[in-house]
N, C-alpha and C positions, 0 to 999 in steps of 0.2 A: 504493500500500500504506500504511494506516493503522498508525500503533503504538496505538492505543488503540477504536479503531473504534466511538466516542462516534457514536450517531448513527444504529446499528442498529436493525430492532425489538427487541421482546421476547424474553424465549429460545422461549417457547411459537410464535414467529412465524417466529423464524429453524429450529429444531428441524423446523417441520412440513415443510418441503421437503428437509432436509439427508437426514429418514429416509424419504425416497422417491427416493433416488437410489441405487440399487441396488451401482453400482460403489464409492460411498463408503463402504456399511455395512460389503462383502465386504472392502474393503481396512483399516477398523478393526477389525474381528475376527479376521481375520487377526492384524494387528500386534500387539492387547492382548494376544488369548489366547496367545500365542506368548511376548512378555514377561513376563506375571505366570507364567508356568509356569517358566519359566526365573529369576524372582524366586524363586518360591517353595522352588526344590530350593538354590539359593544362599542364602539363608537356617534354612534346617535344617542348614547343614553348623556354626550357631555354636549352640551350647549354651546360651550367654549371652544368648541375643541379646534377651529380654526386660528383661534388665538393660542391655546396651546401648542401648535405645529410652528405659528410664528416665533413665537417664543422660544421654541427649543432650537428653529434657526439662525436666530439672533445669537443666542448663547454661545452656541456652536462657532458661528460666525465672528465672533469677539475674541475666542479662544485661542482660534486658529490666527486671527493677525497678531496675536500676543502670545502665542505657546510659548516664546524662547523665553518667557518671565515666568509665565504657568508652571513651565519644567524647571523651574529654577527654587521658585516654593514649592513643589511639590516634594524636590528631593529634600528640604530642608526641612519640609515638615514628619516626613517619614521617618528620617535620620533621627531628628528630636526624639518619633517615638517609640525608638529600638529599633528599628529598621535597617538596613544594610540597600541602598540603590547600585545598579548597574544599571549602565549604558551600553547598546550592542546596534553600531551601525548598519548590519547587513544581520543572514538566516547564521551565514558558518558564526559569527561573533557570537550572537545570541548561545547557538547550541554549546557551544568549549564552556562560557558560562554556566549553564545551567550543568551541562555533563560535569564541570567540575564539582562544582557544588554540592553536588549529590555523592564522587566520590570523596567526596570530605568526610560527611556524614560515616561510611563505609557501609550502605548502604547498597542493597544488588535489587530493591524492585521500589517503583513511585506507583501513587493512585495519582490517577486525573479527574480534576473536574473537565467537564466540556468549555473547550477553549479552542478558536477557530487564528489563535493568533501562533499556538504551537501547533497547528497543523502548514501554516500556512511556510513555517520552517523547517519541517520537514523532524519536528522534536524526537517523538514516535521513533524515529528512522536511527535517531542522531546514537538516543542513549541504547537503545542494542545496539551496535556497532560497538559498546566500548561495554556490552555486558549488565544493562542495566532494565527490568524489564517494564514496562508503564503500561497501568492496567486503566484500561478507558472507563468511569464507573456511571455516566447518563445512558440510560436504556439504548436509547438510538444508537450514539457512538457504540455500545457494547454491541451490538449488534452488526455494523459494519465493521470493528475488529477482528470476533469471531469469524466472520463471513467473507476474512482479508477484502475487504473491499474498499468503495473509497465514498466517504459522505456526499450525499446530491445534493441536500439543502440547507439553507442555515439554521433554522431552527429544527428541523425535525432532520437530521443527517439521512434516515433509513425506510424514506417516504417512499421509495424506488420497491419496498420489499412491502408483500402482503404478510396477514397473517402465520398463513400455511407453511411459506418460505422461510418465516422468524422462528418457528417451531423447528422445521428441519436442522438449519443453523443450530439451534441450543441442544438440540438431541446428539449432533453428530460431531460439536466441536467445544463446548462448554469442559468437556474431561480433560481436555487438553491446555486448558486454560486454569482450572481449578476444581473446584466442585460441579460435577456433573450435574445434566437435567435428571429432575425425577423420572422413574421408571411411570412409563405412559403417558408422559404430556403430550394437551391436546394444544389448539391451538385458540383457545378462548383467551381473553385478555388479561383476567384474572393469575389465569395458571400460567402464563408467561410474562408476568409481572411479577408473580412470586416465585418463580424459578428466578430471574435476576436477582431477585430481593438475597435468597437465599448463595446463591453463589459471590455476591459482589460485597455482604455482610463478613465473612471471614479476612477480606483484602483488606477492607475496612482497620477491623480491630488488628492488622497485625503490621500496616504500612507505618515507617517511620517520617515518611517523606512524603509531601503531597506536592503537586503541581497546579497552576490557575490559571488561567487567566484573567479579566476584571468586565464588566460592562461600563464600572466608570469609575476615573479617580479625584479625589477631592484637594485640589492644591491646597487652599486655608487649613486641612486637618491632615492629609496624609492620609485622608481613612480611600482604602477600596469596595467595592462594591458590585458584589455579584448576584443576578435573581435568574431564579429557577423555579422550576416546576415540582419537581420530585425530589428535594431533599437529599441527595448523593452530593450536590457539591458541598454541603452543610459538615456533611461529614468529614469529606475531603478537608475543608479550612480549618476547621476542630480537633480532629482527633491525630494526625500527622503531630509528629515534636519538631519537624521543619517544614515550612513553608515558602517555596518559591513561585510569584507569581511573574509570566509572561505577557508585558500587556503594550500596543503598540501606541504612541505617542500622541495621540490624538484623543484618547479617549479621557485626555483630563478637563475636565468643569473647574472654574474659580472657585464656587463657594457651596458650602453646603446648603445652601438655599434654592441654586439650581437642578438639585437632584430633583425638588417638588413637582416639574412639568418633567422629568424625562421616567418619573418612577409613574406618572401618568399616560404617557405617551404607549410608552412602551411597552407593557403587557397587554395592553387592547390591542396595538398593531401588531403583534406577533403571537400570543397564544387565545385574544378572545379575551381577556380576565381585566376585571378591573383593578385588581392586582395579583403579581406573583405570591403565589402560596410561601416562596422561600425567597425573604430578603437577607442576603446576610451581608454584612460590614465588619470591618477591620482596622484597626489603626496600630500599625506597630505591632510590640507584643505585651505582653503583659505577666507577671510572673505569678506563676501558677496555675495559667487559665489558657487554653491554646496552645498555639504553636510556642516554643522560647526561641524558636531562631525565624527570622522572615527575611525575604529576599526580594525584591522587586525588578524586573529587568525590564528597563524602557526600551522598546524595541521601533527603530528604525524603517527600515527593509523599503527605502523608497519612498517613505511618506513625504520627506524633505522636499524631495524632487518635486512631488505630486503639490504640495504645498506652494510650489514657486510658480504655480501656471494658475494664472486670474481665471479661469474656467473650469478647468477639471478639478481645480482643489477642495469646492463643493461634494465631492467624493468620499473626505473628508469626516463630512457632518453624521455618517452613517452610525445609527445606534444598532444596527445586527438583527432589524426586526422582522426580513424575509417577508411584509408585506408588498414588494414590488416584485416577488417571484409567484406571490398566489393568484396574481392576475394579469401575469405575463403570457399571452399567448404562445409566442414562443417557447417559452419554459413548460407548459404544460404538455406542450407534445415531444419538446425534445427532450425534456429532464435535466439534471442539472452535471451529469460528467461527462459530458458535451461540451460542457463550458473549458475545460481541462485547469478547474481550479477548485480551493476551498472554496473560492465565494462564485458562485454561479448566478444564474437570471439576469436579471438589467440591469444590478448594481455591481455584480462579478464583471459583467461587458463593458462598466468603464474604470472601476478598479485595478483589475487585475495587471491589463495593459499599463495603466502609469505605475505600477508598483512597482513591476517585472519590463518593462520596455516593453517594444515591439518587433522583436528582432526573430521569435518566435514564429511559425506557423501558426500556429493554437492564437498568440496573442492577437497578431496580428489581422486577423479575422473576427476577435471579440466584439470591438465595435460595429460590425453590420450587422449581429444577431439577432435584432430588432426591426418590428415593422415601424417604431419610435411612433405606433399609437396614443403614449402619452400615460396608460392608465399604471403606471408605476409612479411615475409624477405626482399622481390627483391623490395614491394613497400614502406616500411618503410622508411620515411625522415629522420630519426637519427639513422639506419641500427641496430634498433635492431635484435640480430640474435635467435628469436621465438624459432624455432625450436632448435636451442643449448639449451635453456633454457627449454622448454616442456621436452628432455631428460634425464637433469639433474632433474629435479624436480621429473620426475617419477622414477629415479636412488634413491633419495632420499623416496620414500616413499615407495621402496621397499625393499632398505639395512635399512632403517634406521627408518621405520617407522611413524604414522602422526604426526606431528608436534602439540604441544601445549602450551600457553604462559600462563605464572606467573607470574604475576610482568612486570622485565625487562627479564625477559631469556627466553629462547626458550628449550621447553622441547623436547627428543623424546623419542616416545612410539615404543614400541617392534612393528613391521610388524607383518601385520592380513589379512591371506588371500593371501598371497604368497608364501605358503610352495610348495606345486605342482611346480609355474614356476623356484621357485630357486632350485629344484630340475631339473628338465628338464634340466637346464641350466648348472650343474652339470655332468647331463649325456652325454651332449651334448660335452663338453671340455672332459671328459674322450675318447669318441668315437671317436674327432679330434686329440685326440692324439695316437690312435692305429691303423694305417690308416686298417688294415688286418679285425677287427672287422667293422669298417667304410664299406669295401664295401662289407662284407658276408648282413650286414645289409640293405646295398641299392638292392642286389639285391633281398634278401627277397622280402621286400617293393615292388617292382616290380611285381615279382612273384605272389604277391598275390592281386594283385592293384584294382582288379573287383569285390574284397570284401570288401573293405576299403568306409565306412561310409563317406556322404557327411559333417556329423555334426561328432562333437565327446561327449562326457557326461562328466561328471564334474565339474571341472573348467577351464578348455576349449570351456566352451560351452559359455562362455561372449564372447569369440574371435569368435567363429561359428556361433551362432548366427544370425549376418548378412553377413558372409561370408560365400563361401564353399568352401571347403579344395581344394587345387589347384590338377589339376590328376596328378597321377608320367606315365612317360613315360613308354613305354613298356621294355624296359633297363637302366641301369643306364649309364652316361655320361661316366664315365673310361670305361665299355666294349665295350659302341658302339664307343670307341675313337679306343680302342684295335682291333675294330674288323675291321675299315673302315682302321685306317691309322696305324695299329700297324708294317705293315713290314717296311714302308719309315720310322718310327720314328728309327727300329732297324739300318735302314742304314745310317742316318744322323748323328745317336749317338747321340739322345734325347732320 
């Protein structure tokens, strides 16, 4: 299992098999429709809630022109309260961190709580490699570890998987992991709820070391802050005697005042709830009580970069709530490891790209995954605006070619593979601006419209593909305008 899955094809490559697999579609449409409905009636119970969404973009938006102050109290407040901070500019920094860390302790297995930020480094991967085992403990994630697989979506990782298939999984690889499934399980909800309950309790009480990541950090206190559903990351923050959390730079808020709209926001647009069953907080340590050792690692990996572009740094603002992938059409048919990332749907497709460059196959196709319908937009709690950003990004990989990192700079490479449409596009402004060539040429087009190919060859044929070229009318619009209403226009003087 890959955290970053560099190395895929295209989305247009991975997509064409994903939406011909019958059981994956039935089980994404299932799960969206089902979520964004249940979003939707939880969101109409707040009256505010368009001032709430402003609100938390503003916040965002203030954070981010002032992070290098943010991160500067944040570490000072941590520090203060027994905290230990790192800084990890890239994934390889991050992982030597944490791997060390862990062999300090001396130490050979971690619990995880569900963190999209150590996947997104590839964590998992890092500490076996040097013999260390991390035990995924959110039902989801356990489930796509079991299943060596790789998470499709943000909030709910193992949406890809029915019932019947989460049953098989725990029957035939849960022994190898730890405590086996009961003899007989079915695949009712219950009895495979309590087979996790029962297998990830033992990891529990014996882990010295837990892993994190945050939803959101508190500069004025140093406190972190993670909310969940099922009480596994509770354990994780608690019961471990060391505590390291992974968490990437952006996710710091000023004050604890502004938790009040994001602890609102955000379990209606992601689980439905008017709030998470499990909030928990942290600040520091405390002796006696928790962890006695905590570790913080402010993780980089791109954000800086993504930060410095007045358009895509809205990117940025994401609080992880996966409501722009439950009413993504796209995402629904294509699923989300398609996207060849941890974060998938319409905010993976502008993400992913400025994190990682665009030097990629995979990346570099992120931004067209969209019909940029908009309805990722309209549900987004901190209004990012998706689609501004998907158009910008493919502006950029077609003036400007994929993007590739060095060091600290951001390189770009000559455009490959766009000679044809920036030509067309070329043709197309000269023709708009002779309007006489403009309709000799429409009425051709017309003229000849019963010969004109459903598909076209080339490099046209990625756009045709799955569409067919729309029919031209029997005449072009200015003659049949000339022909219905051209005397009233002479007489009105239009």
């Amino acid at each position: 299992m890959s955290g970053t899955f560099v190395g895929m094809p295209s989305f247009p490559k991975a997509a064409h098999d994903a939406v011909r697999n019958p059981t994956l579609r039935a089980n994404l449409r299932h799960a969206t429709h089902t979520i964004r409905e249940r979003r939707s009636k939880a969101v109409a119970e707040l009256g505010d809630w368009a001032e709430l969404r402003e609100a938390g973009k503003q916040i965002k938006d203030h954070t981010l022109r002032h992070l290098d102050r943010y991160l500067v109290q944040l570490e000072e407040s941590v520090t203060a309260a027994g905290g230990t901070v790192h800084w990890a500019a890239d994934a390889a920094e991050a992982n030597r961190i944490v791997v060390g860390l862990v062999k300090a302790t001396g130490e050979s297995e971690v619990v995880k709580v569900k963190s999209m930020a150590t996947q997104e480094i590839g964590l998992n991967e890092a500490l076996e490699a040097e013999g260390i085992a991390a035990y995924e403990t959110d039902l989801a994630e356990l489930i796509v570890q079991l299943g060596e697989d790789r998470p499709s979506h943000i909030l709910v990782p193992a949406i890809h998987r029915n019932r019947g298939e989460i049953r098989d999984i725990f029957r035939s690889e849960m022994g190898r992991w730890g405590r086996p499934a009961p003899e007989g399980l079915t695949d009712t909800p219950a009895e495979l709820a309590e087979a996790a309950r029962l297998h990830l309790r033992e990891k529990f009480l014996r882990a010295k070391v837990g892993v994190s990541g945050a939803n959101f950090m508190v500069a004025e206190t140093g406190t972190l802050v993670v909310v969940e559903s099922e009480g596994n990351g509770r354990m994780c923050l608690t019961l471990p005697e060391t505590l390291i959390s992974v968490v990437g730079i952006e996710k710091v808020v000023p004050t604890w005042r502004d938790l009040e709209v994001f602890l609102q926001t955000l379990p209606r647009s992601s689980t439905a709830e008017r709030m998470n069953p499990y909030t928990s907080m942290w600040t520091g340590t405390t002796d006696g009580d928790g962890p006695q050792a905590f570790h913080l690692v402010l993780l980089d990996n791109g954000r800086t970069d993504t930060l410095a572009d007045d358009v895509g740094r809205q990117a940025l603002r994401c609080i992880r709530c996966s409501a722009c992938l439950n009413v993504c059409p796209v995402y629904e048919r294509a699923g989300g490891h398609a996207y060849g990332s941890v974060y998938p749907g319409p905010i993976g497709a502008i993400l992913s790209p400025q994190l990682r460059g665009t030097a990629s196959e995979i990346d570099a196709s992120l931004p067209y995954a969209s019909t940029l319908c908009g309805a990722c937009y309209d549900v987004c709690p901190v209004a990012i605006d998706i689609p501004e950003v998907l158009v910008h990004l493919r502006e950029r990989i077609v003036q400007g070619g994929p993007t590739t990192r060095a060091g600290s700079k951001v390189i770009l490479e000559p455009a490959k593979g766009h000679a044809a449409e920036r030509a067309a596009m070329r043709a197309a402004q000269w023709a708009f601006r002779h309007p006489a060539a403009l309709a000799t040429g429409q009425r051709l087009a017309a003229r000849t419209r019963r010969f004109h190919p459903r598909t076209v060859p080339g490099p046209g044929r990625a756009w045709t593909a799955t569409r067919d070229l729309p029919t031209l009318p029997p005449e072009p619009f200015r003659d049949w305008w000339q022909r219905t209403h051209g005397s009233a226009a002479k007489e009105t003087g239009r």
